[in-house]
TORTI-474368 format. One record per residue (C-alpha): chain; x, y, z. Coordinates in nm, 3 decimals, padded with zeros to 5 digits. Layout:
BEGIN
PT chain x y z
PT A X Y Z $
...
***
This chain:
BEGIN
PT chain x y z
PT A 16.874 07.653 05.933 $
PT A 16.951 07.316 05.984 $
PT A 17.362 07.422 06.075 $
PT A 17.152 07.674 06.334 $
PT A 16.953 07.357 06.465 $
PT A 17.269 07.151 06.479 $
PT A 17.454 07.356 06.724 $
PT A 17.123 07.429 06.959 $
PT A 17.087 07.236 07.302 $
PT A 16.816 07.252 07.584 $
PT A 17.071 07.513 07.786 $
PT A 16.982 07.777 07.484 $
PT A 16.610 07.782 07.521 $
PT A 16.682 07.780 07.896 $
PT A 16.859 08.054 07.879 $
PT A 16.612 08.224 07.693 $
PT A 16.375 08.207 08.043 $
PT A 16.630 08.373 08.246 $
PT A 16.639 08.670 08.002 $
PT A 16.342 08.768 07.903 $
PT A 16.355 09.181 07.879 $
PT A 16.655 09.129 07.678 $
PT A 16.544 08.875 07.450 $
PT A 16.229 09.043 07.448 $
PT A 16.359 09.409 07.343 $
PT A 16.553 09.291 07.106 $
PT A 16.267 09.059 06.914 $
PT A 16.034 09.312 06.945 $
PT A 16.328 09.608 06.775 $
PT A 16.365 09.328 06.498 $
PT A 16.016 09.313 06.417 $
PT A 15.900 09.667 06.433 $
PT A 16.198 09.866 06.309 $
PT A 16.295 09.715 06.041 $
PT A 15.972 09.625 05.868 $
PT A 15.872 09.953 05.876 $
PT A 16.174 10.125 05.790 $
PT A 16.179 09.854 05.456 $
PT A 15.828 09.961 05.405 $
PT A 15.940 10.383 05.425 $
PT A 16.244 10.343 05.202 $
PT A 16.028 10.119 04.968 $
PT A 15.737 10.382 04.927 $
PT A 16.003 10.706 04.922 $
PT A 16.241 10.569 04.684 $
PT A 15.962 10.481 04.457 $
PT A 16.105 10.134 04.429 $
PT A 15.983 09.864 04.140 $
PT A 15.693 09.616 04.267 $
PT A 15.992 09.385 04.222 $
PT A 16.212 09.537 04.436 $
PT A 15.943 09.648 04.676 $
PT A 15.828 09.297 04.735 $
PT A 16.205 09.173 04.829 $
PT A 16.313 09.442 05.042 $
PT A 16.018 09.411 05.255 $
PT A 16.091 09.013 05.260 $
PT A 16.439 09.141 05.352 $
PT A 16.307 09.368 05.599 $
PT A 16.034 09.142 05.742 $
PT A 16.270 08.859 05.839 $
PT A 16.444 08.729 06.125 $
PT A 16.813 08.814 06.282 $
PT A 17.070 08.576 06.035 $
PT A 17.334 08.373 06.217 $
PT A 17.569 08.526 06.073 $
PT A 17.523 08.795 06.374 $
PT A 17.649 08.544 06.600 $
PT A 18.012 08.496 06.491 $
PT A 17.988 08.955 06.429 $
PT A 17.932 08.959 06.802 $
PT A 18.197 08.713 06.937 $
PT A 18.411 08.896 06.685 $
PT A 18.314 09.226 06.856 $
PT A 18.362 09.088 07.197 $
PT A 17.969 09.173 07.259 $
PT A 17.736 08.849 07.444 $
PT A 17.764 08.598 07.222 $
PT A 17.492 08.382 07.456 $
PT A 17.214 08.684 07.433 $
PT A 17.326 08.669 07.030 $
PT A 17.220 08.358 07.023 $
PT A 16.914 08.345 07.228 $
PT A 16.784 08.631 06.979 $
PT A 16.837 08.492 06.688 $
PT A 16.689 08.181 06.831 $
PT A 16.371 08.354 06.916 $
PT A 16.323 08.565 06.630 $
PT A 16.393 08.262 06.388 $
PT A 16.090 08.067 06.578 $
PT A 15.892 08.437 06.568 $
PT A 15.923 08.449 06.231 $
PT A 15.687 08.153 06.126 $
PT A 15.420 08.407 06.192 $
PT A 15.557 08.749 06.195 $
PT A 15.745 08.714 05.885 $
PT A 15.464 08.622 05.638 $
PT A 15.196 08.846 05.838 $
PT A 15.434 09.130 05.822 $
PT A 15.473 09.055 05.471 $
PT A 15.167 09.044 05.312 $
PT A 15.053 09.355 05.552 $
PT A 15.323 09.608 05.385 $
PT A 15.267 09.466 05.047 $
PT A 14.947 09.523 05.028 $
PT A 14.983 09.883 05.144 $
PT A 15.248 09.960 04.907 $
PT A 15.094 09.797 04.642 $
PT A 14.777 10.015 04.658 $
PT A 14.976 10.317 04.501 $
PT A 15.131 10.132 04.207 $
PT A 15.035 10.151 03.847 $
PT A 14.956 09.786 03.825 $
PT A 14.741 09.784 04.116 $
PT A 14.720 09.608 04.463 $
PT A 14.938 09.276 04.469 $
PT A 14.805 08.963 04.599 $
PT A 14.998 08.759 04.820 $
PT A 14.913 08.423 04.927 $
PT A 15.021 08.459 05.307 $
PT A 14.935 08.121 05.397 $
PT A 15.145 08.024 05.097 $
PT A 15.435 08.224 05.301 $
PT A 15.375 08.128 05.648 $
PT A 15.407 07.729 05.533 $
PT A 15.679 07.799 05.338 $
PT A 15.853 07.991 05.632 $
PT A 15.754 07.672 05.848 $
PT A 15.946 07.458 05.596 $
PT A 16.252 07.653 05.565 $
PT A 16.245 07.724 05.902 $
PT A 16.100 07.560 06.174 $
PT A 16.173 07.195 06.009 $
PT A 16.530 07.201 05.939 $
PT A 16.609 07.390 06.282 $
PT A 16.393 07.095 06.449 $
PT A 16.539 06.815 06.269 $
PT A 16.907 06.971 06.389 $
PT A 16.790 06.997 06.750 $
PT A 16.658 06.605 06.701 $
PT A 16.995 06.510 06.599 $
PT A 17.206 06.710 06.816 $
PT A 17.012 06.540 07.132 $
PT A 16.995 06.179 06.961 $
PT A 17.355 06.159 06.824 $
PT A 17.551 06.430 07.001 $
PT A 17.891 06.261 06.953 $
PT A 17.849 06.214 06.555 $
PT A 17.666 06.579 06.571 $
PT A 17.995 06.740 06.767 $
PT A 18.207 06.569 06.476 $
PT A 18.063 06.752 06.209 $
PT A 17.946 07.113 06.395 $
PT A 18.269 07.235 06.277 $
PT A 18.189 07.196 05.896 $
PT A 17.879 07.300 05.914 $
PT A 17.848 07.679 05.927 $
PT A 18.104 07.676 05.659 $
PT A 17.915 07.523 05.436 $
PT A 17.636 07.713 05.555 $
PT A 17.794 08.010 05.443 $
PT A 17.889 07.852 05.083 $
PT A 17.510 07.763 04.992 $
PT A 17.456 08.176 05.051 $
PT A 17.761 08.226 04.845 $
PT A 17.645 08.025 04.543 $
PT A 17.289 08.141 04.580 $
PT A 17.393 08.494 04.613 $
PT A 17.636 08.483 04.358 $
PT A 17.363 08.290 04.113 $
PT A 17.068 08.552 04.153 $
PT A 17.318 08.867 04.109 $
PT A 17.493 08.706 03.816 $
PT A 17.164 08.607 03.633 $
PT A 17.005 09.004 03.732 $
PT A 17.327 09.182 03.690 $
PT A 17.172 09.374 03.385 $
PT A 16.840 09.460 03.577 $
PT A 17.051 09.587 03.874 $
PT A 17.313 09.786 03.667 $
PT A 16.955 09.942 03.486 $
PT A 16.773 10.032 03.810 $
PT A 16.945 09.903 04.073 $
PT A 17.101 10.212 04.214 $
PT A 16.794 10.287 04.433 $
PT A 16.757 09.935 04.593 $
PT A 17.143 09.911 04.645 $
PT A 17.033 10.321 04.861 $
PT A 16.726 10.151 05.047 $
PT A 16.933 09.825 05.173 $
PT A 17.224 10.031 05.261 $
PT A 17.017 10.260 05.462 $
PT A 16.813 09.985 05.614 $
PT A 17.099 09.805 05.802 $
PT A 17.277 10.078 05.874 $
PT A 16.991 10.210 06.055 $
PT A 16.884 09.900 06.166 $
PT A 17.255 09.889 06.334 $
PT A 17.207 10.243 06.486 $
PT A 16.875 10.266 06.609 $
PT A 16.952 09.887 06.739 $
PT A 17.245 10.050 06.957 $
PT A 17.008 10.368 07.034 $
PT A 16.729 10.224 07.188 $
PT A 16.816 09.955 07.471 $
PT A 17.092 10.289 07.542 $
PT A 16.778 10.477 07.638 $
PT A 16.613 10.120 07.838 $
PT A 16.959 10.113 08.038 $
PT A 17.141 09.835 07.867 $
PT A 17.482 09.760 07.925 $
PT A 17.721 09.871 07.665 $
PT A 17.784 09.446 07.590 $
PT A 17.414 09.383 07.558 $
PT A 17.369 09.710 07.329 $
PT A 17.641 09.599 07.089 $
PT A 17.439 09.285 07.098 $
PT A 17.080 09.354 07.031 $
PT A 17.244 09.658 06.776 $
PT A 17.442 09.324 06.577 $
PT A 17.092 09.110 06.566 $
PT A 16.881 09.435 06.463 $
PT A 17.124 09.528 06.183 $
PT A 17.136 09.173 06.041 $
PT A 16.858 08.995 05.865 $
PT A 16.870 08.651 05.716 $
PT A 16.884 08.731 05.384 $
PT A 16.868 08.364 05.284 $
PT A 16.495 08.333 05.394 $
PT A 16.425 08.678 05.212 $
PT A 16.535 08.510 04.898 $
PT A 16.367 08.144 04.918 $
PT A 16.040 08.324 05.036 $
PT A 16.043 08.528 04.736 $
PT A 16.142 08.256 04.488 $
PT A 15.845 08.035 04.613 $
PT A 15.590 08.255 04.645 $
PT A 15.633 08.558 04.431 $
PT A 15.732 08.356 04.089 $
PT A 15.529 08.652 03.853 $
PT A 15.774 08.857 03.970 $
PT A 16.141 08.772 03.869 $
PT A 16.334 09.023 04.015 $
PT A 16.199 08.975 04.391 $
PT A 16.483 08.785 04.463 $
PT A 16.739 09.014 04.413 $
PT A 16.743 09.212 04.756 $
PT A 16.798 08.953 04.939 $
PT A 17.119 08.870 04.734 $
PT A 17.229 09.229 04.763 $
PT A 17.162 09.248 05.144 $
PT A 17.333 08.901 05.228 $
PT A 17.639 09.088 05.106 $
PT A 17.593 09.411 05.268 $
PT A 17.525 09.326 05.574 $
PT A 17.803 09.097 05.616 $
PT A 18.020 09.379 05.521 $
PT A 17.850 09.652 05.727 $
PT A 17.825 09.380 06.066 $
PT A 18.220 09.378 05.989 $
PT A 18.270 09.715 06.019 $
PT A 18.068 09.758 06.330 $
PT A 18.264 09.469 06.493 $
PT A 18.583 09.658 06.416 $
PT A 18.441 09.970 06.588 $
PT A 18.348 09.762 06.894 $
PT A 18.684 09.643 06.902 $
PT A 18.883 10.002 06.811 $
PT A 18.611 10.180 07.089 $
PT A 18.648 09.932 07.347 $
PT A 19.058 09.924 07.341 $
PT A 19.005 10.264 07.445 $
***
């Protein structure tokens, strides 16, 4: 969040105001598809409260910024890319823990051990730390000290990408036995989720009109989550439940490798 924060400037957020229907379909696709499709696939695949819990995190959260470099990879608008995951990052300091705690409860209600509590102002502060703060304190620094800020931009979504690596590969080395045991269904339900979170994504600003750039675009954000924020919001505020964290470690890595794929079909498609 803070690498995102680092490489925003008052031009983004301006840009923003001149696009509104695109910014706007593709916000309001982030936050309606995929939460309810995480809540389906949780319910008909009978998943674990555990697993239930993370892949509606996963499925509740904003567009990761790892969408950004997918969609100058596939040649798609890189400047809408970023103005959506802009938005839906802000969006999410509400959205995310009310969406949250809404399917929870719902999918809770059916479970042997009953309906499961969740603090949602616990989330939505939590969201504001991990999100809102470190994004802020990047934008402070990147209008304060641009020079020293445009010396180290380069570094930083590298490293970004590292502290997902080592988190990622912490959580799936520490539940690889619980995931080998009953994983098979979760690894189903997060496949499913991005790739139709990819499809529908492309679908649905095809039937609004949408150039074929800006549809490769808002498809890119849709299909990607930020996995990272699944995982710290279910370490902090779902601790009686260990294995919470562990869809958000399996999507960080399948959605990196399914956004790959789809940026090699842009590419393949639009050669011809």
């Amino acid at each position: 969040m803070l690498s995102m924060g680092l490489t925003l400037k008052l031009e983004d957020f301006k840009r923003i105001i001149e696009t509104p229907k695109l910014v706007g379909i593709g916000v309001a696709l982030q936050y309606t598809i995929m939460p309810m499709m995480g809540w389906a696939l949780a319910k008909l695949l009978n998943l674990s409260p555990d697993f239930a819990i993370g892949l509606v995190l996963v499925a509740s959260c904003p567009g990761g910024t790892a969408s950004n470099v997918v969609c100058f990879i596939a040649k798609a608008n890189v400047a809408l890319s970023v103005s959506l995951t802009t938005v839906s990052t802000l969006t999410a300091v509400l959205a995310t823990p009310l969406l949250t705690a809404f399917l929870i409860k719902i999918i809770s209600k059916d479970m042997p051990g009953g309906e499961i509590e969740v603090n949602t102002l616990g989330l939505l502060i939590n969201t504001l730390k991990v999100v809102i703060l470190p994004v802020a304190i990047g934008i402070l620094l990147n209008r304060q000290f641009p020079n020293t800020v445009k010396k180290i931009t380069p570094f930083t979504p590298f490293l970004a990408v590292l502290s997902i690596v080592f988190i990622v590969d912490f959580i799936l080395a520490v539940k690889k036995d619980a995931i080998l045991e009953t994983g098979s269904g979760l690894i189903i339900a997060i496949v499913i989720l991005h790739t139709f979170g990819f499809v529908i994504g492309y679908l649905m600003p095809g039937i609004l009109r949408l150039s074929e750039k800006n549809k490769r675009t808002i498809s890119i954000e849709v299909g990607m989550q930020n996995s990272g924020l699944a995982t710290e919001l279910a370490r902090n505020n779902f601790p009686a439940f260990a294995l919470a964290t562990v869809p958000g470690a399996i999507s960080a890595l399948t959605h990196c490798i399914l956004g790959s794929i789809v940026a090699g079909l842009c590419l393949l498609f639009s050669k011809k």
